[in-house]
N, C-alpha and C positions, 0 to 999 in steps of 0.2 A: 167335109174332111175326106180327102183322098187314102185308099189303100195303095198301100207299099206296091203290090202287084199291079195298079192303074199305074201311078207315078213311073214304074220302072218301062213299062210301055212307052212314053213319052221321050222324044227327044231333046237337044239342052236348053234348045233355046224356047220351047215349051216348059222346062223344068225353071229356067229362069224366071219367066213370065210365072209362074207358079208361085215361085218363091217371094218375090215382089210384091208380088197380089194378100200374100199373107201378111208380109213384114207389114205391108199398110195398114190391114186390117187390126192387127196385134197392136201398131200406133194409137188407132182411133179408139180400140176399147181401152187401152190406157189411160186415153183424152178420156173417155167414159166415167171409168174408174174415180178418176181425181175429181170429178164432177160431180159425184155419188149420182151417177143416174144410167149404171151399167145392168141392165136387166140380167144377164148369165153368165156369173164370172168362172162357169167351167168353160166358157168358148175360151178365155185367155190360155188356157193349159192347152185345148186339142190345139192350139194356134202354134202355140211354142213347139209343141211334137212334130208337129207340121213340119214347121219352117227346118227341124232338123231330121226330120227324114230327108226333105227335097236335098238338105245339103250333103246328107251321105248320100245320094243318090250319086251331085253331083260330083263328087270326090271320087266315087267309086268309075264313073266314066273316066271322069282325068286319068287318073291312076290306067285304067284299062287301055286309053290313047298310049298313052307314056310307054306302056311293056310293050307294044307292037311294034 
């Protein structure tokens, strides 16, 4: 799990690749899940936190392109 202050360091297209890497992962423990053979179902929650920090991240750049 990445902090707020590493993610903000990164660029978009880093921030992308980030957030992809997550969405997948949050997939497969779902596959898991339905499977009943998911070892830590707190990774699915840091996952979800994840993938919405990356995207205020990236929102927050948009936004900051946009006013310049």
């Amino acid at each position: 799990m990445s902090k707020a202050s590493e993610l903000r360091e990164m660029n978009e297209e880093q921030l992308e690749f980030s957030l992809k890497q997550a969405q997948k992962d949050l997939f497969d423990l779902r596959f898991k899940a339905a499977t009943e053979k998911l070892d830590a179902p707190s990774r699915m929650k840091e996952l979800r936190r994840e993938i919405a920090r990356v995207k205020t991240l990236l929102r927050e750049k948009e936004i900051a392109a946009a006013s310049e």
